[in-house]
GUFI-131487 format. One record per residue (C-alpha): residue number from 1; residue in three letters; x, y, z. Coordinates in nm, 3 decimals. Example, Ala and Ser with C-alpha at 12.3 -4.5 7.8 and 13.67 -1.06 7.14 Angstrom:
<lumvexs>
 pos code      px      py      pz
   1  ALA   1.230  -0.450   0.780
   2  SER   1.367  -0.106   0.714
</lumvexs>
This chain:
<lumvexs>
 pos code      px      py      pz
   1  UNK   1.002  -0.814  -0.214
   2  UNK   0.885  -0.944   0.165
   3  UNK   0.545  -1.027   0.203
   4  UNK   0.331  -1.222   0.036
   5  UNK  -0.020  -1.114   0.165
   6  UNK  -0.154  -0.723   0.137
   7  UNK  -0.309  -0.676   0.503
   8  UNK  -0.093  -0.444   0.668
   9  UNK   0.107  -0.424   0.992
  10  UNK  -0.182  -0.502   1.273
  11  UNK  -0.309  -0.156   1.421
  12  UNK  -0.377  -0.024   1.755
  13  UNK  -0.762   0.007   1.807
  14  UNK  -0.721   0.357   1.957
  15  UNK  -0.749   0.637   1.732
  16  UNK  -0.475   0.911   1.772
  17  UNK  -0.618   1.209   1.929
  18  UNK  -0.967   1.078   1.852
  19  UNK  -0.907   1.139   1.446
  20  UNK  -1.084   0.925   1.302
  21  UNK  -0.875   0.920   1.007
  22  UNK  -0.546   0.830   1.160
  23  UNK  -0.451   0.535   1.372
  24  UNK  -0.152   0.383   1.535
  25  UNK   0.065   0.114   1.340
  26  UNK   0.169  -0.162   1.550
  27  UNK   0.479  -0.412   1.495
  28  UNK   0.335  -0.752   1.308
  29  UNK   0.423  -1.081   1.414
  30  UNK   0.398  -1.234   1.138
  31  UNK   0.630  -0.981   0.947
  32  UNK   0.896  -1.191   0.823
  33  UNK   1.267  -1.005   0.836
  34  UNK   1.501  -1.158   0.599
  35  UNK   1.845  -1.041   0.544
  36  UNK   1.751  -0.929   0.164
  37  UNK   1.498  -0.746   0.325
  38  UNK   1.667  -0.614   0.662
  39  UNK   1.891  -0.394   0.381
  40  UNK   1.603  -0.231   0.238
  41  UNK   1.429  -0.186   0.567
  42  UNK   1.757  -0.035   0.682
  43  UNK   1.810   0.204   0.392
  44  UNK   1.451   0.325   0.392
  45  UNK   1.428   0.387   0.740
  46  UNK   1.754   0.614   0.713
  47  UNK   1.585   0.836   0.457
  48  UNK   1.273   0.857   0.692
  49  UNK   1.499   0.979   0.972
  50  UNK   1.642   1.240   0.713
  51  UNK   1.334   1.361   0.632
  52  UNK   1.302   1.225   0.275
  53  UNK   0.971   1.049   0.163
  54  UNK   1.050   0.715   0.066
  55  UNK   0.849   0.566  -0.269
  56  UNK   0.846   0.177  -0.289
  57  UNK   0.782   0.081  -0.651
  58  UNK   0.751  -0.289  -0.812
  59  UNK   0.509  -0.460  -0.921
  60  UNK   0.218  -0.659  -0.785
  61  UNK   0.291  -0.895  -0.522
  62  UNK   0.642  -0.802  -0.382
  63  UNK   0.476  -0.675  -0.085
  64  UNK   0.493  -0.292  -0.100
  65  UNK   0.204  -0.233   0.159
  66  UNK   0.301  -0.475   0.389
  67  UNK   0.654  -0.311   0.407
  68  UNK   0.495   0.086   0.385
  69  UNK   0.280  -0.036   0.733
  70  UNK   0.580  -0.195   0.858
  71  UNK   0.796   0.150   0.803
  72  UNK   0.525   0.348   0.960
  73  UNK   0.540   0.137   1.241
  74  UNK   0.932   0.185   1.308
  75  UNK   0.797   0.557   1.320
  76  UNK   0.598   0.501   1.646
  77  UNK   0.344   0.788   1.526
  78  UNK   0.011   0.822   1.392
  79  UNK  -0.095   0.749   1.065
  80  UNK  -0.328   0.805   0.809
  81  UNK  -0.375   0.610   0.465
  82  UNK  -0.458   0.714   0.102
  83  UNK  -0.527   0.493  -0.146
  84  UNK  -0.489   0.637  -0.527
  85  UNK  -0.818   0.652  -0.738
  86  UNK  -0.787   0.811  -1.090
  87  UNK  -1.118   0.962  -0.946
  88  UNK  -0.926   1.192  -0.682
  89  UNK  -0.905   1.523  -0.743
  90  UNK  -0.680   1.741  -0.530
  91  UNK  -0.938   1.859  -0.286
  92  UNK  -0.994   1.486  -0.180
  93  UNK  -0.621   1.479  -0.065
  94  UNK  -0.648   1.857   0.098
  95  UNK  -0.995   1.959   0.149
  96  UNK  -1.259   2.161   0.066
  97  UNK  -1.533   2.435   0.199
  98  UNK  -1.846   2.169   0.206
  99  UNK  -2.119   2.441   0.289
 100  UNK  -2.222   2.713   0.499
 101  UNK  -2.257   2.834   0.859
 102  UNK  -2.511   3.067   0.951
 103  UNK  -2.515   3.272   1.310
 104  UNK  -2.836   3.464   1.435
 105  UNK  -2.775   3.704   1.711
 106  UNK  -3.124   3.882   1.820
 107  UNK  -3.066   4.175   2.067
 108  UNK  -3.388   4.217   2.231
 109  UNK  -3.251   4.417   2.537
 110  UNK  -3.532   4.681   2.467
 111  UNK  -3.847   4.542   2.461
 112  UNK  -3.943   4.798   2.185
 113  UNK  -3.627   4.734   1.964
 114  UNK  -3.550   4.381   1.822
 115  UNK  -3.182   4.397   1.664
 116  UNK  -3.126   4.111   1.440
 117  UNK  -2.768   3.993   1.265
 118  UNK  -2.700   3.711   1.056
 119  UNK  -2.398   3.628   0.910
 120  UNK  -2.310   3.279   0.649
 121  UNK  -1.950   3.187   0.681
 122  UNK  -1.832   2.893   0.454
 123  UNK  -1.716   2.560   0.625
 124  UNK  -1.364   2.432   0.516
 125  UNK  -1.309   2.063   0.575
 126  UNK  -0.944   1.928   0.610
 127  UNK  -0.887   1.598   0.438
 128  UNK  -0.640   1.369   0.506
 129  UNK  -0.323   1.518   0.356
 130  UNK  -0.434   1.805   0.527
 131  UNK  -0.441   1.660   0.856
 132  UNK  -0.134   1.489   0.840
 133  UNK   0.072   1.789   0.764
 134  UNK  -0.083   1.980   1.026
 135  UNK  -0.045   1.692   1.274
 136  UNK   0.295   1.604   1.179
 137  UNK   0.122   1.240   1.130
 138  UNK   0.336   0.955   0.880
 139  UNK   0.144   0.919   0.533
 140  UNK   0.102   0.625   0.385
 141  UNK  -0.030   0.681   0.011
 142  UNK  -0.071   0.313  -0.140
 143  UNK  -0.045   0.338  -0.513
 144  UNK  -0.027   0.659  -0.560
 145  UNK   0.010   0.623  -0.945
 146  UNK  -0.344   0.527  -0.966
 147  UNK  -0.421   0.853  -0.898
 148  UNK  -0.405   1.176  -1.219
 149  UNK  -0.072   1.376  -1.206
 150  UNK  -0.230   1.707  -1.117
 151  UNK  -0.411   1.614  -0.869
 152  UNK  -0.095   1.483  -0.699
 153  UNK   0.076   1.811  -0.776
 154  UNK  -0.033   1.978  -0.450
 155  UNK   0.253   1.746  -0.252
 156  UNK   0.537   1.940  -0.463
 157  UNK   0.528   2.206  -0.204
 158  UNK   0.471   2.000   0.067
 159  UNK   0.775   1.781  -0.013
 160  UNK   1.007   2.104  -0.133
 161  UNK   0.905   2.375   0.075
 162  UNK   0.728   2.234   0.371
 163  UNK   0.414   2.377   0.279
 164  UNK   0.114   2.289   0.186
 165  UNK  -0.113   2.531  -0.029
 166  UNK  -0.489   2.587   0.082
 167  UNK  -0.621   2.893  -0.077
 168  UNK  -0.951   2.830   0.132
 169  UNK  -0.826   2.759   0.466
 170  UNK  -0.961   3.037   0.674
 171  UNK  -0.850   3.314   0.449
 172  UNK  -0.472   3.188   0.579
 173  UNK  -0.386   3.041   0.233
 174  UNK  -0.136   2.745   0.376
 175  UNK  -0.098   2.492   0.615
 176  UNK   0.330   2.474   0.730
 177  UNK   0.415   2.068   0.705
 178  UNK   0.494   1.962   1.085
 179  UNK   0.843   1.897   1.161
 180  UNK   0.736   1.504   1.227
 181  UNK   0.559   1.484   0.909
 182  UNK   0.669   1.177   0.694
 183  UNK   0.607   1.031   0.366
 184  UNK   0.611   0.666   0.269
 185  UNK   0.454   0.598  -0.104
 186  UNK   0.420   0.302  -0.332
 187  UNK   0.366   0.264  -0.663
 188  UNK   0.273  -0.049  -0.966
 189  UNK   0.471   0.034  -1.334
 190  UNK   0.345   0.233  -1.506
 191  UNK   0.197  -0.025  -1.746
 192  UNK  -0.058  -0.129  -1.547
 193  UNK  -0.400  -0.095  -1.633
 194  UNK  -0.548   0.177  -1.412
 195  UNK  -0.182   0.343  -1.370
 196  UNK  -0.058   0.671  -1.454
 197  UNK   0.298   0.803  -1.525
 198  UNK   0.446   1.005  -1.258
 199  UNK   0.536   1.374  -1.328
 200  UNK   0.951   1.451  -1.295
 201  UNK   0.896   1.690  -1.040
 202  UNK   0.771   1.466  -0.810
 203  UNK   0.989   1.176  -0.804
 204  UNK   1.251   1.424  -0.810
 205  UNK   1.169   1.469  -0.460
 206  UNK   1.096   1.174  -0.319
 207  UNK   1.385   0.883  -0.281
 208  UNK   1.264   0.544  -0.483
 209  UNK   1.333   0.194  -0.400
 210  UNK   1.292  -0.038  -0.633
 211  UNK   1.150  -0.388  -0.501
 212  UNK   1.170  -0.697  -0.710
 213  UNK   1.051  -1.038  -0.652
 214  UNK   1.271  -1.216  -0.399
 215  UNK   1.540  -1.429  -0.389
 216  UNK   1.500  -1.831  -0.352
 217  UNK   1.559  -1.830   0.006
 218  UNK   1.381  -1.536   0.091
 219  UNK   1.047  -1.641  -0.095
 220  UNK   1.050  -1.977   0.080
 221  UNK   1.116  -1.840   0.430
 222  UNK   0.805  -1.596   0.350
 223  UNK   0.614  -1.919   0.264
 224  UNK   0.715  -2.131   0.509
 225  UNK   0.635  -1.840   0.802
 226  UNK   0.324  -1.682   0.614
 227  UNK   0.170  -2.048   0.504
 228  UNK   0.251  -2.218   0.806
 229  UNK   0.410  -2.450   0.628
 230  UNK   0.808  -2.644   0.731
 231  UNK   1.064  -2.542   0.545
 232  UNK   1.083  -2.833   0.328
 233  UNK   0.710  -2.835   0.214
 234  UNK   0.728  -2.411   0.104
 235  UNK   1.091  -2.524  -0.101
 236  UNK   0.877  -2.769  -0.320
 237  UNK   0.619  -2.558  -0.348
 238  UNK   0.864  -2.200  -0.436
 239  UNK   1.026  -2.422  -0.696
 240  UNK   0.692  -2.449  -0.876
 241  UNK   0.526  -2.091  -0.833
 242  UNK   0.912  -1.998  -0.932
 243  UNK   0.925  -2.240  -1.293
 244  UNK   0.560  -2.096  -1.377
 245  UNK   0.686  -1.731  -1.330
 246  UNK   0.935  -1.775  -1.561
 247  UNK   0.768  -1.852  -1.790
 248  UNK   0.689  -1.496  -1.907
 249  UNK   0.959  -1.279  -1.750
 250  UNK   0.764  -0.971  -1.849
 251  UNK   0.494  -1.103  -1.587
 252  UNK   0.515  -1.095  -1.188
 253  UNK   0.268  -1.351  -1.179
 254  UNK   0.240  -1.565  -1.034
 255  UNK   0.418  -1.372  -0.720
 256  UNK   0.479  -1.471  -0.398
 257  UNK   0.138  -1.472  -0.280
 258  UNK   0.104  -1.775  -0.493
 259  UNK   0.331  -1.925  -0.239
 260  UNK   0.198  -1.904   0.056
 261  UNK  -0.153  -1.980  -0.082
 262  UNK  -0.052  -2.303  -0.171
 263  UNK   0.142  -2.356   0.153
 264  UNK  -0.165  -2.261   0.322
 265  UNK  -0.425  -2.488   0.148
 266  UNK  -0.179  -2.784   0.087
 267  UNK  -0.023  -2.857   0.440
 268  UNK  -0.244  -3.051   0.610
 269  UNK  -0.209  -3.356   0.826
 270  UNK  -0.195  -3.687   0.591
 271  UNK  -0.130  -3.481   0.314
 272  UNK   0.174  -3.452   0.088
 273  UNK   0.273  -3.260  -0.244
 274  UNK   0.192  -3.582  -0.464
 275  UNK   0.144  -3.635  -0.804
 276  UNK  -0.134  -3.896  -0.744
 277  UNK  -0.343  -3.659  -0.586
 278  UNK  -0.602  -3.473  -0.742
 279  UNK  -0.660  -3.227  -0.490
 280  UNK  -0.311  -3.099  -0.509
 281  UNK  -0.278  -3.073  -0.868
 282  UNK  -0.601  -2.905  -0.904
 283  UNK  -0.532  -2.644  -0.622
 284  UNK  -0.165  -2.585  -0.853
 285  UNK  -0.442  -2.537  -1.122
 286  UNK  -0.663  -2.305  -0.951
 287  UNK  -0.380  -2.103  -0.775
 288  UNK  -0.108  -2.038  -1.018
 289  UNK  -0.343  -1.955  -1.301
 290  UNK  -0.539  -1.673  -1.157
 291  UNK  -0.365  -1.435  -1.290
 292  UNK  -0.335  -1.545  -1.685
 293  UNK  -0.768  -1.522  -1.653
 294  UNK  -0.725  -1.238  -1.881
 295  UNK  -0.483  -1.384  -2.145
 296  UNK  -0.623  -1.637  -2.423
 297  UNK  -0.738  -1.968  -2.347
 298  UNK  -0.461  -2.156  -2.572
 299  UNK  -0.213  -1.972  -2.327
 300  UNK  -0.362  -2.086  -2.016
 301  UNK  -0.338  -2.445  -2.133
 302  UNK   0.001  -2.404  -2.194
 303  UNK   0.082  -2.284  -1.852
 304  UNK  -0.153  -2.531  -1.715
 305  UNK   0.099  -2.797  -1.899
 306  UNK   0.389  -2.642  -1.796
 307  UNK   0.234  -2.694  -1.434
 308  UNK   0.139  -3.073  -1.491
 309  UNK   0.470  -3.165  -1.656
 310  UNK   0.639  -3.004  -1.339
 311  UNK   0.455  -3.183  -1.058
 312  UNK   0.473  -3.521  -1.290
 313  UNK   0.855  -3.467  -1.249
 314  UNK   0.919  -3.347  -0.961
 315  UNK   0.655  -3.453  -0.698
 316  UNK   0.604  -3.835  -0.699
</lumvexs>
C-alpha cells in the first residue's frame, strides 16, 4: 500500500560474515512514511519483536517488497532473500548432499609396507533457509505463493517448533532456529496466474496483513516523492491512474506504479498535463494500458476512451 516501485530498501555492499547469500538492509531515502502506512509499519514491526513471522499479502503493486526490505531493515541484521518459483522443491530452500568427498591416507612409514585408506563421505550443502536459521539471519521470502505447498511445508517446524528438519545434515537430523531468526513473507491472491493456494497450517502460523491500494493522499504523496514530481502535478495525475482503476474493481491495475511513471516521464521543464499535447496523452496511453495487454482489443479501446474523455475534461 506504500511504494510504488519494486527495488528494495538500498543494501550495504558488505556481505555479513562473508555469506554470500546474505547482506545487510539499509534505511532508503526515498522510502516514503505516510501515516496510513506508519500504522502498518508499526503493527508489523511489533509482531517481529514478538517473534511472529509477518506475511504481507495484496496484490500487485501495493508495494509488498519495498515494505518486506524496509522491515528487515528496522531489524538491523543480516538478510537473505527467496523468491518463490513453482520450480522449488524443498531442498532448494534447505539443502542438499551435492556429491562426494574422498580422503587418501598412504602410510608408508616402512619402506616395505605401503598402508593405504580411502574413505567417500557425502557433501551436504546448506541453502538459504538453512543458513538463516542457523545464523539467526531475517528472511525475506518474496511471493512465497509462487512456490508448491509441500515444498513450503518444511517452515511448519521452523515456525512451530523452532526447528528445522534436515535428515542429511551430518547424520544430526536438524538444525535449532536461532533465537534472532525472523520471518517476513509476501504473497499475490491466489488468483494469479503462476500462484498457488496456501496450506492452513501455515498461515496458521504466521500473522497476515492485508495491504490494499492506498488512500488519495497517500498515493499522491508516493507520486509526488517517488516521481519527483510537486504535489500539485502527482494530484492530477492520481486522479487519472485512480478513474482508470475503477474501472474494473476486480483489477489492481493500473496501481500505483502507474503513478509515479507518469510523474516521472511527464514533469519536465515547459511541460504541463495538457490536453493539446500529444506527448502527454500518448504516454497516458502507453502507461495506464500495460496491464489490459492481455484482455481483448475492444476492451482496451474502451479504457483507452475512458482515458481520452478524462484528460479532454479535466486537463485543458
Amino acid at each position: 500500500m506504500q511504494q510504488s516501485s519494486s527495488a528494495p530498501a538500498s543494501l550495504a555492499s558488505a556481505r555479513a560474515r562473508h555469506d554470500s547469500d546474505a547482506f545487510v538492509p539499509e534505511p532508503s531515502e526515498d522510502f516514503v512514511l505516510t501515516p496510513e502506512l506508519e500504522d502498518v509499519c508499526s503493527r508489523a514491526t511489533a509482531y517481529l519483536d514478538a517473534g511472529y513471522p509477518v506475511h504481507l499479502a495484496g496484490p500487485s503493486g501495493v508495494g509488498k517488497s519495498t515494505l518486506a526490505f524496509h522491515l528487515a531493515a528496522q531489524l538491523a541484521r543480516p538478510t537473505i532473500l527467496l523468491h518463490g518459483n513453482h520450480e522449488m522443491a524443498s531442498s532448494d530452500l534447505v539443502g542438499a548432499n551435492t556429491g562426494y568427498r574422498r580422503s587418501r591416507v598412504v602410510d608408508n612409514y616402512i619402506h616395505s609396507v605401503v598402508k593405504t585408506h580411502e574413505e567417500f563421505k557425502q557433501v551436504w550443502v546448506d541453502n538459504r533457509l538453512s543458513k538463516a536459521c542457523r545464523e539467526g539471519y531475517t528472511l525475506i521470502y518474496d511471493e512465497f505463493n509462487r512456490t508448491k505447498p509441500d515444498a513450503n511445508n518444511v517452515l511448519l517446524s521452523v515456525l512451530e517448533e523452532g526447528i528445522l528438519s534436515v535428515p542429511s545434515r551430518g547424520g544430526r537430523g536438524f538444525v535449532r532456529v536461532h533465537p534472532s531468526f525472523r520471518a517476513i513473507l509476501t504473497s499475490n491472491p491466489a488468483e494469479y496466474a503462476g500462484t498457488h493456494r496456501t496450506q492452513d497450517a501455515l498461515l496458521d502460523r504466521i500473522i497476515t496483513i492485508r495491504l490494499r491500494s492506498p488512500a488519495l493522499d497517500t498515493e499522491v504523496q508516493i507520486a509526488s516523492e517517488r516521481g519527483r514530481a510537486p504535489m500539485s502535478f502527482a494530484n492530477d495525475v492520481v486522479k487519472l491512474v485512480r478513474h482508470v482503476r475503477a474501472l474494473d474493481p476486480s483489477t489492481p491495475w493500473p496501481s500505483v506504479r502507474a503513478s509515479v511513471a507518469l510523474c516521472e516521464v511527464l514533469h519536465r521543464p515547459g511541460r504541463t498535463l495538457s490536453a493539446r499535447d500529444p506527448f502527454v496523452r500518448g504516454v497516458c496511453h502507453d502507461v495506464l494500458l500495460s496491464g489490459f495487454a492481455s484482455v481483448g482489443d475492444e476492451a482496451i479501446l474502451e479504457v483507452a476512451a475512458q482515458i481520452d474523455a478524462f484528460i479532454d475534461s479535466h486537463w485543458r
